[in-house]
Each structure stands twice: as C-alpha cells, then as structure tokens.
PQR file with spaces between the fields and no chain letter, atoms N, CA, C, O and H, PARSE charges and radii, in Angstrom:
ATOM       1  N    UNK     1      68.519  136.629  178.836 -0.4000 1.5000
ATOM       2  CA   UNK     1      69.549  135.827  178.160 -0.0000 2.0000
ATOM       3  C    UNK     1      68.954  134.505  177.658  0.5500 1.7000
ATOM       4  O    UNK     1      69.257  134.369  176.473 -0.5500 1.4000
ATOM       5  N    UNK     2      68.193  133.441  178.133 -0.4000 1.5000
ATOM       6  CA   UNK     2      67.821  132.595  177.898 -0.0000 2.0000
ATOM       7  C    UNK     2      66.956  132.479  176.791  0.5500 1.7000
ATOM       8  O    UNK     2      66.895  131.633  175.899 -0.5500 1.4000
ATOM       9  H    UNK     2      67.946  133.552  179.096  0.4000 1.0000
ATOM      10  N    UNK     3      66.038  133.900  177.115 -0.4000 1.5000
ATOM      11  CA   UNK     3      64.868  133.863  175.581 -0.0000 2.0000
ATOM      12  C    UNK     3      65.695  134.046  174.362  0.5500 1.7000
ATOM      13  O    UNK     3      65.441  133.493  173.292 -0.5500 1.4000
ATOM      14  H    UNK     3      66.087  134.588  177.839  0.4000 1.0000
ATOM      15  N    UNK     4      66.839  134.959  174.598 -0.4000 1.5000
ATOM      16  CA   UNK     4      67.783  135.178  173.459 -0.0000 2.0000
ATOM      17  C    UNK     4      68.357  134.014  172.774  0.5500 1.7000
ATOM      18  O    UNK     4      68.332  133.773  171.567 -0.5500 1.4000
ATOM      19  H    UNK     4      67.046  135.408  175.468  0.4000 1.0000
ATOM      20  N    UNK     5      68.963  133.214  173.884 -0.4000 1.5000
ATOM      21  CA   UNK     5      69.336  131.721  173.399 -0.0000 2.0000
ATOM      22  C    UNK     5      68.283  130.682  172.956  0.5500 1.7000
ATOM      23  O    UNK     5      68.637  129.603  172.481 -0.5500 1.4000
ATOM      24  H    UNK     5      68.983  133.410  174.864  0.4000 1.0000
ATOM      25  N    UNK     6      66.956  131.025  173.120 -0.4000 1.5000
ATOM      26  CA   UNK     6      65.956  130.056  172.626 -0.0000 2.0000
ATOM      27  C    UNK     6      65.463  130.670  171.569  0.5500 1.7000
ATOM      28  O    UNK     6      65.086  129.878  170.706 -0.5500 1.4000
ATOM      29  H    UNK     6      66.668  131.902  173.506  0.4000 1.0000
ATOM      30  N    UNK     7      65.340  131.666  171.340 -0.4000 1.5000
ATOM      31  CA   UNK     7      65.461  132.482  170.022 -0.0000 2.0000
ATOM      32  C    UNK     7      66.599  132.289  168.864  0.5500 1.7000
ATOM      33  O    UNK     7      66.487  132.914  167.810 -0.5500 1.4000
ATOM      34  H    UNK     7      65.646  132.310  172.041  0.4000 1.0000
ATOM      35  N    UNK     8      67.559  131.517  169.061 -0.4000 1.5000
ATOM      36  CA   UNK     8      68.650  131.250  168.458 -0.0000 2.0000
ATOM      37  C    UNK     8      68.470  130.228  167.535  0.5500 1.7000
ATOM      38  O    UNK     8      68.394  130.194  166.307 -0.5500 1.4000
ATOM      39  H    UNK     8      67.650  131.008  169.918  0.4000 1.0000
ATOM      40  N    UNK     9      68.393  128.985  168.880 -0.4000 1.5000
ATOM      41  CA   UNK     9      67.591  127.753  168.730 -0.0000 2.0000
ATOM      42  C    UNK     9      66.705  127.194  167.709  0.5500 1.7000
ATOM      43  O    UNK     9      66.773  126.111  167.126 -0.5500 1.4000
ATOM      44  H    UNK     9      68.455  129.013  169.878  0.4000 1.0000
ATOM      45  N    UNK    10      65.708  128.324  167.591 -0.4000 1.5000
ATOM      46  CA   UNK    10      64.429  128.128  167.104 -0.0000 2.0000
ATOM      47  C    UNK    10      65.216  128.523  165.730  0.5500 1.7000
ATOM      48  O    UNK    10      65.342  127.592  164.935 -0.5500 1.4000
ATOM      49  H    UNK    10      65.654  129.203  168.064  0.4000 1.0000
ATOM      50  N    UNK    11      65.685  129.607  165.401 -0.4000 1.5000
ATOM      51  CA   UNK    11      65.775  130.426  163.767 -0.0000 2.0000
ATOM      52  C    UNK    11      67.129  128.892  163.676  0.5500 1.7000
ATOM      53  O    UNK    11      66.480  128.004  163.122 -0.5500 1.4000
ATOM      54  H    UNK    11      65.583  130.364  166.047  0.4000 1.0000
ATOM      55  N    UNK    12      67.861  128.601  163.825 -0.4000 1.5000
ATOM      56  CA   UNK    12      68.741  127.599  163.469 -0.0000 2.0000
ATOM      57  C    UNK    12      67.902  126.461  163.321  0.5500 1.7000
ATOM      58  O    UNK    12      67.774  125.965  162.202 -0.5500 1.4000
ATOM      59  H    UNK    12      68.388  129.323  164.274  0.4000 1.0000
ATOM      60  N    UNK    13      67.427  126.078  164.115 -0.4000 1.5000
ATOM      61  CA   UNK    13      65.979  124.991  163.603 -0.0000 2.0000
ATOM      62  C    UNK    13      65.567  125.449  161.974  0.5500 1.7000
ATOM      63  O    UNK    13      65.791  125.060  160.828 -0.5500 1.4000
ATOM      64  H    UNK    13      67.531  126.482  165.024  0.4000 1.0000
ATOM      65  N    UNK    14      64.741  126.646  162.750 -0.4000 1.5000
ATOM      66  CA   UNK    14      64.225  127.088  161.171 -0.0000 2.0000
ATOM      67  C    UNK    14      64.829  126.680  159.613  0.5500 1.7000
ATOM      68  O    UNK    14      64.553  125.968  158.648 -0.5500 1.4000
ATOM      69  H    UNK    14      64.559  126.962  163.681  0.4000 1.0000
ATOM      70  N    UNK    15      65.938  127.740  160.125 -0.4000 1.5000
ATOM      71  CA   UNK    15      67.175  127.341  158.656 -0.0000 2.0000
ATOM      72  C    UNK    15      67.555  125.829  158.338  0.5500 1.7000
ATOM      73  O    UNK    15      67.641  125.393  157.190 -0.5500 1.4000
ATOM      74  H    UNK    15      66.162  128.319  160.909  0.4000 1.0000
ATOM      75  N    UNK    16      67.721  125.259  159.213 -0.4000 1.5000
ATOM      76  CA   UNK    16      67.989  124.014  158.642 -0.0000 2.0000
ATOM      77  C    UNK    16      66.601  123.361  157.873  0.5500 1.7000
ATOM      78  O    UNK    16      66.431  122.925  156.734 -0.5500 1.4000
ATOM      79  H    UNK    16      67.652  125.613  160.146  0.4000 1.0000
ATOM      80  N    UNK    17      65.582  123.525  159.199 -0.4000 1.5000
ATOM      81  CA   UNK    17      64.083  122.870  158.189 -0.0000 2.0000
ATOM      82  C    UNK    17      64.117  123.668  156.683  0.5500 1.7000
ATOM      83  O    UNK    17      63.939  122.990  155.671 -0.5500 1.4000
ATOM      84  H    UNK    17      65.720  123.879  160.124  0.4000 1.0000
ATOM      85  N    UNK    18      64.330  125.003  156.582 -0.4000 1.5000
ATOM      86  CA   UNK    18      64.044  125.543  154.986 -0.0000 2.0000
ATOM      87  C    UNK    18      65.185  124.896  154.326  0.5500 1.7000
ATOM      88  O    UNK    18      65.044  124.608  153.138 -0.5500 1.4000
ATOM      89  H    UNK    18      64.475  125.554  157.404  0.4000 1.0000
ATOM      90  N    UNK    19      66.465  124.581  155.005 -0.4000 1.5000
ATOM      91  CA   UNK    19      67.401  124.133  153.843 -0.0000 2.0000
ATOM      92  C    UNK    19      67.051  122.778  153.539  0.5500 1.7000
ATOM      93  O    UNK    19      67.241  122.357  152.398 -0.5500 1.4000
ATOM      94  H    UNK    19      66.579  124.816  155.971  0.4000 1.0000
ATOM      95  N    UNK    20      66.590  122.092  154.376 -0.4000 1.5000
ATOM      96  CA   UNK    20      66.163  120.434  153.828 -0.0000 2.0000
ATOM      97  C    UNK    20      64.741  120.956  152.785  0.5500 1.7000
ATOM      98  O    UNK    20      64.852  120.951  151.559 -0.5500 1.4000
ATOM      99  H    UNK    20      66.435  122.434  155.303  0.4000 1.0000
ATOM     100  N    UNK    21      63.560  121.348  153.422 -0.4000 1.5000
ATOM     101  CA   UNK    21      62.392  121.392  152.220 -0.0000 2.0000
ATOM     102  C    UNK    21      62.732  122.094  151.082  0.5500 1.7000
ATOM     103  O    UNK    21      62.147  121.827  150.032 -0.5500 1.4000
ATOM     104  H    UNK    21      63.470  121.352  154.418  0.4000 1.0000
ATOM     105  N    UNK    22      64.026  123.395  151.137 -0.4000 1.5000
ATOM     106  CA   UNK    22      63.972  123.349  149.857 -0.0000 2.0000
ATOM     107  C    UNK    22      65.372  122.502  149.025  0.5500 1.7000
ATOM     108  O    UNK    22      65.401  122.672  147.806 -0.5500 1.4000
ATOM     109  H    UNK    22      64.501  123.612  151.989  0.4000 1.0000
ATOM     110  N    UNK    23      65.971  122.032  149.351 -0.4000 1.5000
ATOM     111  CA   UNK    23      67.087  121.057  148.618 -0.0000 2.0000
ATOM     112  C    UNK    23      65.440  119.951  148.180  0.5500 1.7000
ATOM     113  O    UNK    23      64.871  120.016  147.091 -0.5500 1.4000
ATOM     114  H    UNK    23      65.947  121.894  150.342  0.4000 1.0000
ATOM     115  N    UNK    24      65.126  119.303  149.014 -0.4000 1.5000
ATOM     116  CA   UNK    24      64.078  118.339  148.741 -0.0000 2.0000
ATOM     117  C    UNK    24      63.309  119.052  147.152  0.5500 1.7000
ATOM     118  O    UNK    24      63.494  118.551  146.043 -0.5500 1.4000
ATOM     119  H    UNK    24      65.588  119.250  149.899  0.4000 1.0000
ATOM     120  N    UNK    25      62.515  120.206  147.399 -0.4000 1.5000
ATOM     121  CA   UNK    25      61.974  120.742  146.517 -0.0000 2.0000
ATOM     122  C    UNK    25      62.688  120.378  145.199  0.5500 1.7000
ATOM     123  O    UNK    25      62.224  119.620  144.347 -0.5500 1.4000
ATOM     124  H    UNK    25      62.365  120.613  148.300  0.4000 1.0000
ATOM     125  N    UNK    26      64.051  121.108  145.130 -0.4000 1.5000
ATOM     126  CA   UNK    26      64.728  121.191  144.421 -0.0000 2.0000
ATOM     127  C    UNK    26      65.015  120.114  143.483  0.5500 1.7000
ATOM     128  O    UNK    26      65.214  120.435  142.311 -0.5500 1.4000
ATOM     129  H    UNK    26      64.427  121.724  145.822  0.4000 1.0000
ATOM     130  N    UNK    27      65.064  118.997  143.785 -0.4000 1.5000
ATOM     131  CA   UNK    27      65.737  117.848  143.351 -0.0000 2.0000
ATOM     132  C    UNK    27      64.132  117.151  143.099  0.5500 1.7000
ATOM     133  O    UNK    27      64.062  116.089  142.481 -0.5500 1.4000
ATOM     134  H    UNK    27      64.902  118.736  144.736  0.4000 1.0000
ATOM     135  N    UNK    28      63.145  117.674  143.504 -0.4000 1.5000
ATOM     136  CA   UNK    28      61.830  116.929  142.868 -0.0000 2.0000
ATOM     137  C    UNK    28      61.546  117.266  141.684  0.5500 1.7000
ATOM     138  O    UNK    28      61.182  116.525  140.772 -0.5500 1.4000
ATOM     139  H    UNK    28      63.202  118.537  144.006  0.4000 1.0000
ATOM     140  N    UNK    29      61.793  119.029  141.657 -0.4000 1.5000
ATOM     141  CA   UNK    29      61.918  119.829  140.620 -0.0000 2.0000
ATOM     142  C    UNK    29      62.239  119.367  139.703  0.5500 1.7000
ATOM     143  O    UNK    29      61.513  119.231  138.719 -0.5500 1.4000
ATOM     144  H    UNK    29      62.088  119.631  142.399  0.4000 1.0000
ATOM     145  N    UNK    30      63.570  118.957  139.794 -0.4000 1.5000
ATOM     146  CA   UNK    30      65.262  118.710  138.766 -0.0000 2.0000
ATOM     147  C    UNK    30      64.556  117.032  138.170  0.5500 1.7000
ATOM     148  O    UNK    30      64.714  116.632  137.016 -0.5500 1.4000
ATOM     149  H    UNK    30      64.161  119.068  140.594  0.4000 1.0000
ATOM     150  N    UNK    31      63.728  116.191  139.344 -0.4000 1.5000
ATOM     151  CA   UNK    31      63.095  115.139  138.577 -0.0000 2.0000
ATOM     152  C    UNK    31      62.553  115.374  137.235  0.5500 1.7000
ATOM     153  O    UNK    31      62.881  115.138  136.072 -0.5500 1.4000
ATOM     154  H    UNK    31      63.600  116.516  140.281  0.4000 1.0000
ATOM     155  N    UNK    32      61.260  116.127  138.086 -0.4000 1.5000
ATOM     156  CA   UNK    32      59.993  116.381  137.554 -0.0000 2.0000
ATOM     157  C    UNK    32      60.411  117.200  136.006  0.5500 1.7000
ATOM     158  O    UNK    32      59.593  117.220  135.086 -0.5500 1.4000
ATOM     159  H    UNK    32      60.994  116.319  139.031  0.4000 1.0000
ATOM     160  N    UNK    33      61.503  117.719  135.910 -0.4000 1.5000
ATOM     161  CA   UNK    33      61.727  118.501  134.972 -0.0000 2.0000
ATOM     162  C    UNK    33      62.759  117.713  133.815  0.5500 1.7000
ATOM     163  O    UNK    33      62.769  118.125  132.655 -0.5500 1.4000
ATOM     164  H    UNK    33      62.167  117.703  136.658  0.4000 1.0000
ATOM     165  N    UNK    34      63.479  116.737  134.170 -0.4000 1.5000
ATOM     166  CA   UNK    34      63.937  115.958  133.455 -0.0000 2.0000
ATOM     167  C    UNK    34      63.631  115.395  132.349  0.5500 1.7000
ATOM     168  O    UNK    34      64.228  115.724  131.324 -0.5500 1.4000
ATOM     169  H    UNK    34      63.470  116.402  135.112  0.4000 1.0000
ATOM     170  N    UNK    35      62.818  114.606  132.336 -0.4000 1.5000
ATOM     171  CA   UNK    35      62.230  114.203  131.081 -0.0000 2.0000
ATOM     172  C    UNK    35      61.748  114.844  130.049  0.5500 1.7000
ATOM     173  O    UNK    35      61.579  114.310  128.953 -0.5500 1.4000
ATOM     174  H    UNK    35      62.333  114.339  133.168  0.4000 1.0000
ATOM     175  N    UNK    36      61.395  116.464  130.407 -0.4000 1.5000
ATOM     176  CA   UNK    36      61.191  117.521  129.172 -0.0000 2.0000
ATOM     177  C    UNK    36      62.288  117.769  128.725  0.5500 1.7000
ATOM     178  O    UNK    36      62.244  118.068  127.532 -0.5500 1.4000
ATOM     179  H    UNK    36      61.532  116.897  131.298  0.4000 1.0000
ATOM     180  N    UNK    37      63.628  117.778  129.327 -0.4000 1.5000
ATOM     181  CA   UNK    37      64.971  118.460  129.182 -0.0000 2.0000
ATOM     182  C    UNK    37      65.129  117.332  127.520  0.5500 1.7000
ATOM     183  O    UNK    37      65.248  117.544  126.313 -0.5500 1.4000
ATOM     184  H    UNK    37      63.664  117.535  130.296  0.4000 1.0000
ATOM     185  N    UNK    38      65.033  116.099  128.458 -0.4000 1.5000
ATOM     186  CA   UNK    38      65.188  115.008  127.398 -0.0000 2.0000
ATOM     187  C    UNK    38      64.852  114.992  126.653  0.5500 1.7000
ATOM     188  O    UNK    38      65.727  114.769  125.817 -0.5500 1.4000
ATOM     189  H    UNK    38      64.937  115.926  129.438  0.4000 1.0000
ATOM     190  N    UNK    39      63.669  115.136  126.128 -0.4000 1.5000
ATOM     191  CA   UNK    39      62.627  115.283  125.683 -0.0000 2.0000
ATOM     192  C    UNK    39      63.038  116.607  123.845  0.5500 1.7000
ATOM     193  O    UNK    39      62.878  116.453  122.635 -0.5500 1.4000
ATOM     194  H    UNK    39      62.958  115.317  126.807  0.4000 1.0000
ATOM     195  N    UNK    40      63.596  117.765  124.760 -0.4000 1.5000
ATOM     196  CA   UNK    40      64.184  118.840  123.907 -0.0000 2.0000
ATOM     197  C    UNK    40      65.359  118.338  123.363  0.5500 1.7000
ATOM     198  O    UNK    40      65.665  118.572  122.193 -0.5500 1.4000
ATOM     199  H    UNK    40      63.725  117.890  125.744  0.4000 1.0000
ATOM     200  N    UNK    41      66.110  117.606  124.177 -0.4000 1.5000
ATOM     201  CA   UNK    41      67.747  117.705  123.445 -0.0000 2.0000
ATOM     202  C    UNK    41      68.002  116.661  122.637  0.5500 1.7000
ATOM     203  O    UNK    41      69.035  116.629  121.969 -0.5500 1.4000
ATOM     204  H    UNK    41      65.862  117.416  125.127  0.4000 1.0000
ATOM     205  N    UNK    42      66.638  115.200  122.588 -0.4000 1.5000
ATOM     206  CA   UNK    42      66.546  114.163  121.964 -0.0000 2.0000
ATOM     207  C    UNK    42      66.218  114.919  120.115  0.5500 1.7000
ATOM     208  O    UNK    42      66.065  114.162  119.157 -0.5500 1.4000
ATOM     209  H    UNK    42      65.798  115.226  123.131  0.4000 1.0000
C-alpha cells in the first residue's frame, strides 16, 4: 500500500512539473514568436 501511495506522489509531482515546464515553454514560445507574427500582419 505505501509504495502504491508513493507511486502516486511521485506521477502527481511529475504532472504538475510537466504542466509548469510546459506552460513556461509555451509562453517563451508565444514570446519568441511574436515579433514575426508582427512582423507579417504589419
């Protein structure tokens, strides 16, 4: 029972670390990609 519950632990850890690095990603992306957007619609 316990490894099960630390097994839980860990993948909920997990998911949250992938949902922060990739929102982070995301929005570096959405930077980094901005100024071409501009760039086209100017």
């Amino acid at each position: 029972m316990k490894v099960q519950e630390a097994n839980k632990g860990i993948e909920s850890k997990l998911t949250a670390q992938t949902w922060v690095i990739g929102s982070v990603g995301f929005v570096l992306a959405v930077i980094g990609l901005a100024p071409a957007f501009i760039k086209l619609f100017q």
